[in-house]
C-alpha positions in Angstrom: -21.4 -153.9 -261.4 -23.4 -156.1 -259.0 -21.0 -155.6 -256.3 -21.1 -151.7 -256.7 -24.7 -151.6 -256.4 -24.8 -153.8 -253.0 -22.5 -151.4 -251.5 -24.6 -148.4 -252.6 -27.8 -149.9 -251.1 -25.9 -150.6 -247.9 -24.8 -147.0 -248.0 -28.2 -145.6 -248.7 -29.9 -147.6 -245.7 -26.8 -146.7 -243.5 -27.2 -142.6 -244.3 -30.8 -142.9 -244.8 -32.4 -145.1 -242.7 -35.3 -147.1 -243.3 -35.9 -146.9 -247.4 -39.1 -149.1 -248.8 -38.4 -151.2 -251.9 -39.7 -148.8 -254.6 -37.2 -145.6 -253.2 -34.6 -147.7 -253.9 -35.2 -149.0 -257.0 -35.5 -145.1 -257.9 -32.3 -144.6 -256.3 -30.4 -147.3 -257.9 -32.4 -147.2 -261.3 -33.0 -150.5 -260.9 -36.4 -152.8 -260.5 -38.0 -153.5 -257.4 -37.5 -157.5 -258.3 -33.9 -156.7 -258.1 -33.7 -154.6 -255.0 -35.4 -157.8 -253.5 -32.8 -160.3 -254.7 -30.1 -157.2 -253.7 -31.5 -157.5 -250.1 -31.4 -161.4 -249.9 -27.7 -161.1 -250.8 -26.8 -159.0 -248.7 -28.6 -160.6 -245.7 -26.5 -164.1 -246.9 -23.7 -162.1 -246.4 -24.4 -161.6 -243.0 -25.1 -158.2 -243.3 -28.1 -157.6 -240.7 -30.6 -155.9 -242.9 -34.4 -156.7 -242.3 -37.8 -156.0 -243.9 -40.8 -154.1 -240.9 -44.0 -155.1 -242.6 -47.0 -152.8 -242.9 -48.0 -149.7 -244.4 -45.0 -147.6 -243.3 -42.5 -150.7 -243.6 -39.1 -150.9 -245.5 -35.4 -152.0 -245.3 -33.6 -151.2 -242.8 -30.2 -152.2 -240.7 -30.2 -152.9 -237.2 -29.9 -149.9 -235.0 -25.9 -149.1 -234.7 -25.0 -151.2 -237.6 -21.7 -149.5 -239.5 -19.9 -150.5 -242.4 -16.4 -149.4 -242.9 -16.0 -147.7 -246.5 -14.0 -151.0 -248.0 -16.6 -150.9 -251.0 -15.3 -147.9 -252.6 -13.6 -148.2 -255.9 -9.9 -147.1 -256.7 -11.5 -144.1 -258.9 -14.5 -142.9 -256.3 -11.2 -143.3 -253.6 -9.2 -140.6 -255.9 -12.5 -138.5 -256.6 -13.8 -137.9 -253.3 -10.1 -136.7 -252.4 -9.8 -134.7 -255.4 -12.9 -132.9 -254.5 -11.5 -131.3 -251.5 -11.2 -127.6 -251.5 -9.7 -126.4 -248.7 -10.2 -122.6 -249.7 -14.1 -122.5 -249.8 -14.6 -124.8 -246.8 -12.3 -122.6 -244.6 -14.3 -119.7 -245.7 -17.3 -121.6 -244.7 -15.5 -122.4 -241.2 -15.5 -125.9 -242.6 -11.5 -126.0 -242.6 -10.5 -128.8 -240.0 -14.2 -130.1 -240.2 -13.1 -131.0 -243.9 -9.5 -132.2 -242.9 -10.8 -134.6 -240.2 -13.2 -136.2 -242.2 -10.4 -136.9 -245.1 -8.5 -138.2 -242.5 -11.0 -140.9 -241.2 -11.9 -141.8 -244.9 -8.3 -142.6 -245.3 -7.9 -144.8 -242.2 -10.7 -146.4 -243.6 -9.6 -147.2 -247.0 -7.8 -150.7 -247.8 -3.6 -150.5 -248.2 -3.8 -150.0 -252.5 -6.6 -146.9 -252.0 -5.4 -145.5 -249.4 -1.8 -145.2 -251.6 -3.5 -143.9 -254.5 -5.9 -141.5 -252.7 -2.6 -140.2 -250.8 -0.8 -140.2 -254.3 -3.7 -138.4 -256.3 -3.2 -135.4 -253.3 0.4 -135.0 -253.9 -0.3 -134.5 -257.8 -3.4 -132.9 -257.9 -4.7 -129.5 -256.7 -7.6 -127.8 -257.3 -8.4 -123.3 -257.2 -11.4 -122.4 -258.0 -10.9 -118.5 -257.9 -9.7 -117.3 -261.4 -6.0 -115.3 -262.3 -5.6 -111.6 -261.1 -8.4 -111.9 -258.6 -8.1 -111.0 -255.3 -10.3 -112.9 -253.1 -13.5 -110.9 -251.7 -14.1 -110.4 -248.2 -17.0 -112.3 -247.1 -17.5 -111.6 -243.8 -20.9 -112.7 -243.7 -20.2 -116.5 -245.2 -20.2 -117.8 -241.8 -23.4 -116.3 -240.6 -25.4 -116.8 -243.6 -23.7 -120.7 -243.8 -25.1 -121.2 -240.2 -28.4 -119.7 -241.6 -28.4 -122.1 -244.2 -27.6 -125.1 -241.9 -30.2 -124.3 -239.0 -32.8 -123.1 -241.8 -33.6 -119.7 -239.8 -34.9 -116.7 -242.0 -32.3 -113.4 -241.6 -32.6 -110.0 -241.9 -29.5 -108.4 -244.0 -27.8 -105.1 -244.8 -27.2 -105.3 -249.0 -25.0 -102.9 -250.8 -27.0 -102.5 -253.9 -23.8 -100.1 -254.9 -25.7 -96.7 -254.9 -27.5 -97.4 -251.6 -27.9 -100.6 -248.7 -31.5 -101.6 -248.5 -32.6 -103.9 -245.7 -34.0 -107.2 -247.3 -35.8 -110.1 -245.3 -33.9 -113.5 -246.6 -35.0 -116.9 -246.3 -32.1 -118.4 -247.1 -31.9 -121.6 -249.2 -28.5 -122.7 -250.1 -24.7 -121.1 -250.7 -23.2 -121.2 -254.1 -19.4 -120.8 -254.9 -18.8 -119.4 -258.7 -15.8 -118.9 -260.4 -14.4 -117.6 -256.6 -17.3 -115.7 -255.8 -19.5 -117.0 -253.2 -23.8 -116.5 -253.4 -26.4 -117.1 -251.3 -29.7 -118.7 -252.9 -32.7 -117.3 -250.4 -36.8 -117.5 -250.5 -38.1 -113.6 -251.0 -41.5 -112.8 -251.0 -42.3 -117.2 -252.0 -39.3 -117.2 -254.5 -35.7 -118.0 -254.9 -33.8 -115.1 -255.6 -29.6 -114.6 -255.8 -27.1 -112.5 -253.9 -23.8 -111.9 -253.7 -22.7 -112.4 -250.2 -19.4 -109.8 -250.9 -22.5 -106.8 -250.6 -23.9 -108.3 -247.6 -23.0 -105.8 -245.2 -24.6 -107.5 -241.8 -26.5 -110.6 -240.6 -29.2 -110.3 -238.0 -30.5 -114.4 -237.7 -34.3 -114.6 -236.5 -36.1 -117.4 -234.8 -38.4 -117.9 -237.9 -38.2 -121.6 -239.2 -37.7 -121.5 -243.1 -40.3 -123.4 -244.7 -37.9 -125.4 -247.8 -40.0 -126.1 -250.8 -40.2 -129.6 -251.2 -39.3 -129.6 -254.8 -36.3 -126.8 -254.6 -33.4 -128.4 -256.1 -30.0 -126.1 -255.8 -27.9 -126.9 -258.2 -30.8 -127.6 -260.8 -32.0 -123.9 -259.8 -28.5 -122.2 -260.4 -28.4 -124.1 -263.7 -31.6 -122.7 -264.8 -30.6 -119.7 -263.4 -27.3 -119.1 -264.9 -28.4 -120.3 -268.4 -31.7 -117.3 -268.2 -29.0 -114.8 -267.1 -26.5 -115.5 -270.0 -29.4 -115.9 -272.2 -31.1 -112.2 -271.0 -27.7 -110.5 -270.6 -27.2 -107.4 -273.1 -25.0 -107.6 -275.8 -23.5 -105.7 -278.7 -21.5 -106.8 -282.3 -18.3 -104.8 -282.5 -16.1 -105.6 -285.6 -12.2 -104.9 -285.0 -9.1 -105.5 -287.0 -6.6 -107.1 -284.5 -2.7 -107.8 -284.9 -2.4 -111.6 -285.2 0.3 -111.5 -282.9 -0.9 -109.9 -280.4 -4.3 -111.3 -279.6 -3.7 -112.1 -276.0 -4.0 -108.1 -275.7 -7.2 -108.6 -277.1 -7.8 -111.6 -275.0 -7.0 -109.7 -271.8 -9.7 -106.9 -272.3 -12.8 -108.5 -273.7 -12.2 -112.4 -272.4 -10.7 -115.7 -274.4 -14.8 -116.7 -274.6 -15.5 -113.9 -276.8 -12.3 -113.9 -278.7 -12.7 -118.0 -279.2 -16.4 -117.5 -280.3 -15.2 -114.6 -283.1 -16.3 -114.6 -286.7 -13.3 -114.0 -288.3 -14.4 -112.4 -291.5 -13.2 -112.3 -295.2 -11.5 -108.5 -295.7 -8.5 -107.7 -297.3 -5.6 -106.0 -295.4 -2.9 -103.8 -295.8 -1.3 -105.2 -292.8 -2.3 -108.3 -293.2 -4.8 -108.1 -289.8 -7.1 -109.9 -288.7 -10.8 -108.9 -289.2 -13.3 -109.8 -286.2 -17.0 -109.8 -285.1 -17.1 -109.8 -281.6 -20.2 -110.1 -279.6 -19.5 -108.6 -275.6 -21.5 -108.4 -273.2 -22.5 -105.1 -271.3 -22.7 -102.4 -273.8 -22.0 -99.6 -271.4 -18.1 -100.8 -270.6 -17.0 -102.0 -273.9 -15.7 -99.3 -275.4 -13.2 -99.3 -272.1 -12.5 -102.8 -272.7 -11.2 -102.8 -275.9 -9.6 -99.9 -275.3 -7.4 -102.3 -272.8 -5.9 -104.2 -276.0 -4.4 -100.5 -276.8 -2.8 -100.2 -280.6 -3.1 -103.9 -281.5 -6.4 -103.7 -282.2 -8.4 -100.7 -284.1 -12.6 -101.0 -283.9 -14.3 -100.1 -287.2 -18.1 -100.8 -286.3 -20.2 -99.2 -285.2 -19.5 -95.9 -285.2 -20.7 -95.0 -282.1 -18.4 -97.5 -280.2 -15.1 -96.4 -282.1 -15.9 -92.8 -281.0 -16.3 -93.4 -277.7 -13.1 -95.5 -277.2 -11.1 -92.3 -279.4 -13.2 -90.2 -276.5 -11.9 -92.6 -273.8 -8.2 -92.7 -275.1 -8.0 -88.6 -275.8 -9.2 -88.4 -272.4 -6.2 -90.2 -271.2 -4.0 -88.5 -273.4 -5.2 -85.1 -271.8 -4.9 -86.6 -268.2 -1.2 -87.3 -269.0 0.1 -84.5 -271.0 -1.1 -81.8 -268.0 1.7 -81.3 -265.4 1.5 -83.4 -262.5 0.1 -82.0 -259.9 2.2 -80.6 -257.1 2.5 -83.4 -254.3 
């Protein structure tokens, strides 16, 4: 435990630079008195760390000082591997950026971590986009990631699906979702989401965005995500569904919602299954369930079991005309 605490305070002043006693104690969740004796060992070990007295004083290595990565563990060797996605970071431009620095972690690893990192890559892959979804073109990922990185506000082009407004960005961070990439950006003093699929163009401007001090990205898209699932309409739909045939279910309305069912006491003649579902987005699920087609049959309310018979009689008219004449 000891020795995996040394090598993250050598890691810390290395990427960090000068760090006083009390920051890393926060950063290790440690106490001060131990950061101390932490320091002393270190500095026995020859490693040449020193203390610059005053009010603005700290640790700090000597200027130039590197440590080779021998310190990582045989698991943080197979996670930072197994993080890799090669997708997203060539989307970003990122691609051989992200293959180089694999490379040098490797050639820096000892013999046994080296073999397992190079194992865990030959096993182990990760996609983050989701079945049956063809990637989105995102054209402006590179622009808005250089936006990010050189913190300049932008000017963009959105597709709000009816119309493209103009909209002044600062932006803030990128965020990659179940495939689909989203930029986090300041508007009018507050964070705000948008998909970067919609962003039409990029204009970059010389304005320097200002970063709140306390903006935490992943902490915000947490928050974020939670209000949207938690604000998101819904509706109750009850359904009889054939028990063997619930993955047509599953493919209209989701395994989530289908998982998350209250299966409810009823008696049946053909011994089906009777469902409360709760969906989200009113307005499409009457052509969601009617996806699952004759294995299911929806029995409340009313109103959504006579708009899916609307939906399917529709069809039926589409497909009993003659074709049209090519």
């Amino acid at each position: 435990m000891r020795a995996s605490r040394l090598v993250s305070l050598l890691l810390l002043l290395q990427t960090r630079g000068r760090m006083t006693a009390a920051e890393l104690a926060r950063e290790l969740e440690v106490s001060i008195r131990t950061v101390h004796r932490d320091v002393d060992a270190l500095a026995e070990s020859g490693v040449p760390i020193y203390a610059d007295r005053g009010l603005h004083g700290g640790f700090r290595l000597v200027d130039g000082y590197r440590t080779r990565l021998t310190g990582l563990t045989a698991d943080e060797a197979e996670a930072l591997f197994l993080s890799g996605l090669p997708g997203p970071a060539a989307e970003l431009g990122l691609g051989t950026v992200v293959a180089a620095a694999r490379l040098k972690v490797l050639a820096a690893l000892p013999g046994e971590l080296r073999g397992r990192a190079t194992r865990l890559v030959e096993r182990f892959h990760l996609d983050a986009a989701g079945w049956f979804q063809a990637g989105e073109p995102v054209p402006a990922l590179a622009p808005l990631a250089d936006a990010v990185w050189s913190a300049r506000w932008v000017e963009i082009e959105y597709d709000r699906g009816q119309a493209v407004s103009k909209r002044l960005l600062g932006p803030l961070g990128l965020v990659l979702k179940a495939g689909v990439w989203y930029v986090v950006a300041l508007v009018e003093g507050q964070p705000r989401t948008y998909r970067v699929s919609r962003v039409r163009r990029v204009t970059q401007l010389d304005d320097h965005v200002e970063r709140p001090p306390d903006f935490d990205l992943a902490a915000f898209w947490a928050e974020s995500s939670a209000a949207y699932e938690r604000e998101v309409a819904r509706i109750d739909v009850t359904v009889r569904a054939n028990p063997d045939r619930l993955n047509d279910l599953r493919t209209g309305v989701g395994s989530q919602a289908v998982a998350a069912a209250e299966r409810l006491a009823a008696t049946d003649a053909d011994g089906w299954l009777h469902l409360r579902l709760r969906l989200d987005w009113p307005e499409d699920v009457p052509a969601r369930l009617l996806a699952a087609g004759t294995s299911i049959e929806v029995l409340e309310p009313i109103e959504v079991r006579d708009q899916v018979a609307a939906i399917a009689h529709r069809v039926a008219d589409r497909y009993g005309a003659a074709p049209a004449a090519r």
